[in-house]
Steps between C-alpha positions, in 0.01 A plus 500: 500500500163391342533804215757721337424763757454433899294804679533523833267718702579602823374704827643854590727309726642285223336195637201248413581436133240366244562455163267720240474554123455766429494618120922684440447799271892571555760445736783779516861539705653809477892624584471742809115573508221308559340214300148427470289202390133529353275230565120390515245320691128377389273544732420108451797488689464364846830653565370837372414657812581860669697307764730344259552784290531738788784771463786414661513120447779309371581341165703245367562421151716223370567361118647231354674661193755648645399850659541582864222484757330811502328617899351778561145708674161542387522839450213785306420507275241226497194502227131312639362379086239362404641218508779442750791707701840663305756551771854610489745317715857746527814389608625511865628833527163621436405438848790821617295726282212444801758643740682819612789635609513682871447896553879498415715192417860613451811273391834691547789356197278164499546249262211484300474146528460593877296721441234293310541197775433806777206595296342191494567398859348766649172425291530167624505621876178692428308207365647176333489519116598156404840626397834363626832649458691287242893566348620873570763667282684764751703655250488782305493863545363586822174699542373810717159528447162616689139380508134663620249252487586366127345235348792260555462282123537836366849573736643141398456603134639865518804304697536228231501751178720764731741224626539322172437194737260210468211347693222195456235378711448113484232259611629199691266268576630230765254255729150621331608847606576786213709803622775722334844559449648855455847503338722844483794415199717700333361302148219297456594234255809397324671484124375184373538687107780257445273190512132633454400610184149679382451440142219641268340228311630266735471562848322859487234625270617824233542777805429866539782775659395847575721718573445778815631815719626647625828596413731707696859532568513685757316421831409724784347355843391753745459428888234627748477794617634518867386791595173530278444620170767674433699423251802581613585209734429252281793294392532351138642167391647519148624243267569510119613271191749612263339144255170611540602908370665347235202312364246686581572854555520707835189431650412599903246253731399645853320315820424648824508243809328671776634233770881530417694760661826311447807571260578182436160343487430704229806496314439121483112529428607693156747246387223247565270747295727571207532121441165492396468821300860530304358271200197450342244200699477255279187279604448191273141320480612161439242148530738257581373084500621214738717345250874478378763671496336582853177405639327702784735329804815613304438867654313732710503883565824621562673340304740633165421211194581605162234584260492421116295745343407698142726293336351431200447837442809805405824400712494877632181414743546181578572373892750223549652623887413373885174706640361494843116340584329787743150315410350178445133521425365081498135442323306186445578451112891367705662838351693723699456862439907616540624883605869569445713842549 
């Protein structure tokens, strides 16, 4: 590579690469939703043109200190300044939110890995969108749900948070061609908190942790309704936590999910649900730097580190314990931007 960063730009098709540089404002992958990437173009530019930057094409983004490739679309928003082109280049998935489900699409006790494979299949049979079916985790608690011309990124991430379940997009780039990968696991990631430590003053700048709801103990999950609006017919899934009563009091969190007219589909949708609502979110803001006790290669999103934090301040609030990265936000000062729950 001639520079820190290689940009690849590519046709709709994932073909005809040239290599731009384009100005990085910030490059961002996310756990289970989609990334983005800002970046700009002067019009002094040769490369600057509406063909290039047409929606739809490919790009590829590579670095040499230690963070993945990031691939992805052009995709809007895109700015015309005074002066050049700001474009926003989003992760593969992006490219299912341009797509919909059938009239009806049903899956009868489906795995939901199946079910996101199935989903992305049949928008490939409508039109190719550059995405290939990767590693498939059939496991899990199977699924009965129903579809009416949904927006299908939207399905995938109502079956992810419902299913507990994982998925990522990819770019793979192979013989001057860029496609994707789409992976279904049951975890994203692995414990590396054993041997990857995040350290302020040493590896991570002093961090910020707000704390969020809600809080409930008690979930309720009610199906469609079969035979309309009544009320009636609608089953409930129901889970609760004894821990989270304890701590925080009895506290009651309800969803409807029109498209689920299934017992145990729903029962398993509110376990999913109470695992993220029986404690307080804790979201830390931490700036982490490409140096020991872990540089940038060392980890990626998904995985559990442990975190060193507050520790110079009252023993009561300080953080010393494994955390999971759901965000890594890279921009051109070499800092990574870190989210953690």
């Amino acid at each position: 590579m001639s520079s820190a960063i290689e940009t690849l730009l590519f046709s709709r098709s994932g073909t005809n690469p040239v290599e731009i540089s384009p100005q990085i404002e910030r490059v961002a992958w996310q756990l289970n939703r989609t990334g983005q990437a800002k970046l700009f173009m002067s019009y002094a530019d040769p490369l600057c043109t509406p063909d290039h930057l047409r929606l739809g094409n490919r790009v590829l983004m590579r670095f040499e200190n230690g963070l993945p490739p990031f691939g992805g679309v052009i995709d809007l928003p895109r700015q015309r300044r005074a002066n050049g082109i700001a474009f926003t280049v989003y992760t593969g998935d992006r490219i299912l939110s341009w797509r919909r489900t059938a009239k009806t699409t049903a899956f009868s006790s489906t795995a939901p890995g199946t079910i996101y494979q199935t989903l992305i299949e049949n928008a490939n049979a409508k039109s190719g969108t550059g995405i290939a079916i990767g590693s498939i985790y059939t496991g899990g608690t199977a699924r009965s749900e129903t579809y009416h011309l949904d927006n299908v990124l939207d399905v995938i991430l109502q079956l992810q948070r419902l299913s507990g379940e994982e998925f990522e997009v990819i770019p793979a780039y192979e013989n001057g061609q860029l496609t994707f990968l789409a992976h279904w696991k049951q975890r994203i990631g692995g414990d590396i908190s054993d041997e990857t430590l995040l350290v302020e003053d040493r590896n991570i700048e002093p961090p910020a942790m707000d704390e969020q709801g809600p809080v409930a103990s008690r979930v309720l999950c009610a199906g469609g309704a079969a035979g309309g609006s009544d009320w009636d017919d609608r089953l409930v899934g129901e889970e609760t936590s004894t821990a989270s009563r304890n701590d925080y009091g009895y506290r009651e969190y309800a969803e409807i999910i029109t498209g689920v007219f299934d017992q145990t589909t729903l029962d398993a949708s509110a376990t999913s649900v109470l695992d993220e609502v029986d404690a307080p979110r804790e979201r830390f803001t931490i700036t982490a730097l490409n140096r020991d006790p872990a540089g940038f290669g060392a980890y990626g999103v998904g995985d559990t580190v442990t975190v060193q934090a507050f520790l110079q301040h009252s023993p009561l609030w300080a953080v010393d314990r494994a955390l999971r990265i759901v965000g890594r936000e890279w921009t051109p000062d070499d800092t990574c931007r870190l989210e953690f729950k």
